[in-house]
N, C-alpha and C positions, 0 to 999 in steps of 0.2 A: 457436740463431738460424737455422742451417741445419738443419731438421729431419731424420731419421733416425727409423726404427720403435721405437726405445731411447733418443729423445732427441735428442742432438744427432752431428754427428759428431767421433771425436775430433781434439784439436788438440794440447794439450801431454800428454807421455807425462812419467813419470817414475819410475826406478828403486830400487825400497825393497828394505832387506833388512835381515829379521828375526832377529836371533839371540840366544839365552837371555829371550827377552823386549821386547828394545830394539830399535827399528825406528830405522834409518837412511837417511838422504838419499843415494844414489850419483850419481845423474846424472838430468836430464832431458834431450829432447829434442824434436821437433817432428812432428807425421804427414808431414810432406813427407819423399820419401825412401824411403818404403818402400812397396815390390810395382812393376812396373812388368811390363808383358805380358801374361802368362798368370796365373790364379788360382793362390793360393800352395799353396794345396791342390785335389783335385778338386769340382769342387761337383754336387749330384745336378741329374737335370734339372730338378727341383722348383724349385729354387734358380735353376737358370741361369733358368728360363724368365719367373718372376715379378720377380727382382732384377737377373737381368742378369752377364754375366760380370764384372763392375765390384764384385760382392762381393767376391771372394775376387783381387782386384789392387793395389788400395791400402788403406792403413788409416784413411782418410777414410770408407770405404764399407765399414765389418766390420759397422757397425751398423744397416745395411738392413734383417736381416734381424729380426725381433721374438726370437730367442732365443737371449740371450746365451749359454750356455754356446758354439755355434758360433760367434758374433762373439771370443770368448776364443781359439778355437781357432786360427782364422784369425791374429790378433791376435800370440798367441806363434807361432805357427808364420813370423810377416812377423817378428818381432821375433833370433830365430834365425838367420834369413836376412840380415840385416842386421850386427848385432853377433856371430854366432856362440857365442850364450850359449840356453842352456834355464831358463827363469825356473817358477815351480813355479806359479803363480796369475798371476789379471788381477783388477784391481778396479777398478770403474768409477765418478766420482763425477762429476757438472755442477757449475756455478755456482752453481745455487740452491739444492741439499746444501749447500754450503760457506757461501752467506747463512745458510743456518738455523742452522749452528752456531754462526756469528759471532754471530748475532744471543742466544746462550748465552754464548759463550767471549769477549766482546768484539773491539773491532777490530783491525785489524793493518795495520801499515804496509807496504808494499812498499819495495821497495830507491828505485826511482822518486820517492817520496813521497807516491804516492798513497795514500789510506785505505780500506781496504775495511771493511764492519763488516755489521749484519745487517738493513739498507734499501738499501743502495746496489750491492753486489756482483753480483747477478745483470742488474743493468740497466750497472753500468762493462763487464763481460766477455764481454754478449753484442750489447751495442749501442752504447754511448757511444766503445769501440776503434775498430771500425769507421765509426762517423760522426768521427769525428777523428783519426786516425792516416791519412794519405792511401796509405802505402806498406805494401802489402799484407805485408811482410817483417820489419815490424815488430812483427806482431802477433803471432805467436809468441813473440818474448821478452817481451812483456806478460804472456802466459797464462803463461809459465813463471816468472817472476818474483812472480806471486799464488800459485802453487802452491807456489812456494818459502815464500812468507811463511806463508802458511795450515798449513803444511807445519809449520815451524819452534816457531809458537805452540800446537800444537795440543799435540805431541810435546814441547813443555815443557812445559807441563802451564796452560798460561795459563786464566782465566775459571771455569767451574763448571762440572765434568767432568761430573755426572749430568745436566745440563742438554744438554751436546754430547752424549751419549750418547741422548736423549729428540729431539734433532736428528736424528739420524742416524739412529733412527727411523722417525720421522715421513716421513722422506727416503727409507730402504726402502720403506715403504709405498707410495710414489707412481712407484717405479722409479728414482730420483733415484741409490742404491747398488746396486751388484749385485757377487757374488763369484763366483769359477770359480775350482775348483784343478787342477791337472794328477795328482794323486794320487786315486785311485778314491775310497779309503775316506773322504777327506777329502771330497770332491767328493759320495758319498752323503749325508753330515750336511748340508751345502746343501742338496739336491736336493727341494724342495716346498717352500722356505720362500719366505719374500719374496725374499731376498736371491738367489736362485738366475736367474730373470729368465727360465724355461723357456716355450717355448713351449704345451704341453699341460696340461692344467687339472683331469684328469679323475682322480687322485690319492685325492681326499677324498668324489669324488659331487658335484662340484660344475659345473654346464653354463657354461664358461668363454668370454668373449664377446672378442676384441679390434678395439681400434679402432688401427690406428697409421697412419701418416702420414710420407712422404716429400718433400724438397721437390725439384721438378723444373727449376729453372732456375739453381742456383748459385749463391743470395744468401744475407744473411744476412737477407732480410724477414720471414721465419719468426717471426720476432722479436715480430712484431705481430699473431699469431695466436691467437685466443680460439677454445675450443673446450667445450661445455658437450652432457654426453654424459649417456642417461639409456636404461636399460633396464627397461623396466615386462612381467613377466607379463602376458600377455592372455586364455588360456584354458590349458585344462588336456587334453588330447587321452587317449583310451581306451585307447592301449597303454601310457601311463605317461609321453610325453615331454610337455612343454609347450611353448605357444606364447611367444615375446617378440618385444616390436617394441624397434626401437632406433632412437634418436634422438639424429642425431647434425649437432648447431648448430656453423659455422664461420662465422668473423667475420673481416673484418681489418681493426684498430682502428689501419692506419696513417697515419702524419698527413697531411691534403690534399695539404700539401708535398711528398711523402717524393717524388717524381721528381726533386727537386734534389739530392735527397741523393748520395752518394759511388755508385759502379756498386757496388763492396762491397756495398751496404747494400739498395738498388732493385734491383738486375738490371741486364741489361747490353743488354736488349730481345730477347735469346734468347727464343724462341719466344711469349712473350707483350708485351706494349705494357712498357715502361718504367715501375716502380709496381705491376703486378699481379703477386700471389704468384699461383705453381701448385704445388699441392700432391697428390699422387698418395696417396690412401686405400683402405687395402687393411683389409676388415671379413673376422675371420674365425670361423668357428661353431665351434660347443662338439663335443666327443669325440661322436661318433656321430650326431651331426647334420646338421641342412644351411641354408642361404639360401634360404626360398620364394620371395623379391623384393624390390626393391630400386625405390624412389620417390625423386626429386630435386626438391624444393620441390613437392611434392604431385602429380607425373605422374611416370607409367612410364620409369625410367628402362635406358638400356643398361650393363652394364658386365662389364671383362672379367671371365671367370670361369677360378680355378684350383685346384690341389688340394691343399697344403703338409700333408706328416707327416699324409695322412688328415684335415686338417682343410679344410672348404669354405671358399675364400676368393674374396672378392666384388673387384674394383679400380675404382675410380671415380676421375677426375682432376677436380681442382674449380681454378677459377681467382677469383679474388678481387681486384678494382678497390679501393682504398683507400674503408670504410664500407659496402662489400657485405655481406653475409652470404648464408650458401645451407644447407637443413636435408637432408639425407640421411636418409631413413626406410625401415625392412629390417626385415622381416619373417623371423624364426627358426623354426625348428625345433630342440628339444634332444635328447640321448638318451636312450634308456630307461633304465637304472640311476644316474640321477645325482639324489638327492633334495635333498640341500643345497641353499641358496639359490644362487643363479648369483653371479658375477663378474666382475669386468669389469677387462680391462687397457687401458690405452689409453698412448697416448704421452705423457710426458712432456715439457711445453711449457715456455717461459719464463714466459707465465701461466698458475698452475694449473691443470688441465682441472677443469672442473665436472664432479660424476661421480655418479647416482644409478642406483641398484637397487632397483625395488619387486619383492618376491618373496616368496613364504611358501607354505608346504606345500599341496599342491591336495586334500586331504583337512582 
């Protein structure tokens, strides 16, 4: 609801632990609370200068940056700091992994009596809490109370296991799960699959494209953000790299209404009018490549430019009136040894991103 490059940011944390097999419940807790001043670790100036020293300070903001394994790092290293414990792994799931499974494993009750199941879930936890709970304090033991449930019936074995498993899935797929261990050898058998959440692409030959998306004023309007993302080959250039444009459709599908709604939920008229999301999009180019330019509803657009892990990244800030829409159009260049079809990450939203790739071999 509050966008982040990996999603969303986190809110309820909870402590599992594995042993002979059997995963247990130890404790949950809440992002509030941890990091305060200085970054928990050093961050490069790559980092400071695109995300800001607000990465590595609280754990609201570990998932600015698009690559989890650092957001994990950050993550346990605040978690350390805190309870004085070294946890071996991070696993990251949202609301809408958790509808999908439900929507396998059937529904589950909360302690509350609320029902979450596999239509309802991602829309109670990233927006119906918010537009009805007024006290901001309260929402944490909401999320931690689904986690708890989701938590309970999973791990009993409730609904149609190869069906959760075909969930969770499908939910990798779209960035929804991501894993990081703290253990090398463990942490290499991740390392290029889905599950890993890395920011570089260039592993398989494949010119890896991202799209991700911050939200810049504090809300949870995010919530009502369509985003339908398409990368088409255009030409094929004589040293071997190709050309792609990308096209990238932002909408906000929030209701006329949404200025009455709760500041939670609208903003708080920080920096833009009361109602408008702003959203800060950072496109970034494939291993060996670059940004030729960058178009904003069909004229020349400015935006800033930086450099993360050798990879060219574009920053554009888009702001969006309830029913707007605005098309961002970028012009690629890929690397020379990458022949695989391209790929593309983008940020996973509360409505699915639309997401297409035209690509096939230039010979």
């Amino acid at each position: 609801a509050e966008l982040r490059s990996l999603g969303g940011l986190p809110g309820a944390l909870l402590l599992l632990e594995a042993e002979g097999g059997e995963v247990t419940f130890v404790r949950q807790t809440s992002a509030s609370g941890f990091g305060d001043g200085e970054p928990i670790l050093p961050l490069t100036a790559e980092e400071d200068a695109i995300y800001s020293y607000r990465l590595g300070v609280n754990m609201g903001n570990t998932t600015l940056t698009p690559h989890f394994p650092r957001t994990a790092e950050l993550a346990r290293a605040m978690w350390a700091d805190r309870f004085d414990e070294e946890v071996d792994g991070v696993l990251s799931v949202d609301p809408v992994a958790l509808q999908y499974v439900l929507a396998a494993a059937g529904p589950v009750r909360m302690a509350s009596g609320q029902q979450l199941n596999g239509e309802n879930t991602a829309r109670f936890l990233l927006n119906d809490v918010y537009r009805t709970v007024a006290d901001p304090a309260e929402h944490n033991p909401i999320f931690a109370d689904a986690a708890r449930s989701v938590f309970a019936a999973l791990t009993g074995g409730q609904g149609d296991a190869a069906g959760s498993i075909a969930a969770l899935a499908r939910a990798a797929e779209e960035g929804r799960v991501m894993v990081w261990s703290a253990h090398p050898e463990e942490q290499a058998l991740l390392a290029g699959t889905v599950l890993a959440g890395e920011l570089r692409g260039e592993a398989d030959g494949s010119p890896v494209v991202g799209v991700y998306v911050n939200d810049g004023i504090a809300a949870k309007i995010g919530y009502y953000l369509e985003l339908d993302v398409r990368l088409e080959r255009t030409a094929c250039l004589g040293d071997g790299r190709r050309e792609f444009t990308l096209t990238v459709e932002m909408t906000s599908t929030a209701p006329p209404d949404v200025a009455e709604y709760p500041g939670y939920v609208r903003g708080f008229g920080w920096r833009v009018p009361v109602g408008v999301m702003r959203q800060n999009v950072a496109i970034y180019g494939p291993t060996g490549g670059w940004i030729e330019s960058v178009q904003v509803d069909g004229r020349p657009a400015q935006v800033a430019s930086y450099v993360h892990d050798c990879l060219a990244v574009a920053m554009r800030t888009v702001d969006l009136a309830p029913g707007e829409s605005t098309t961002i159009e970028v012009l690629i260049i890929s690397g020379v040894d990458q022949e695989r079809p391209a790929q593309l990450r983008v940020t996973p939203t509360a409505n699915t991103p639309t997401t297409v790739v035209f690509d096939y071999p230039c010979d």
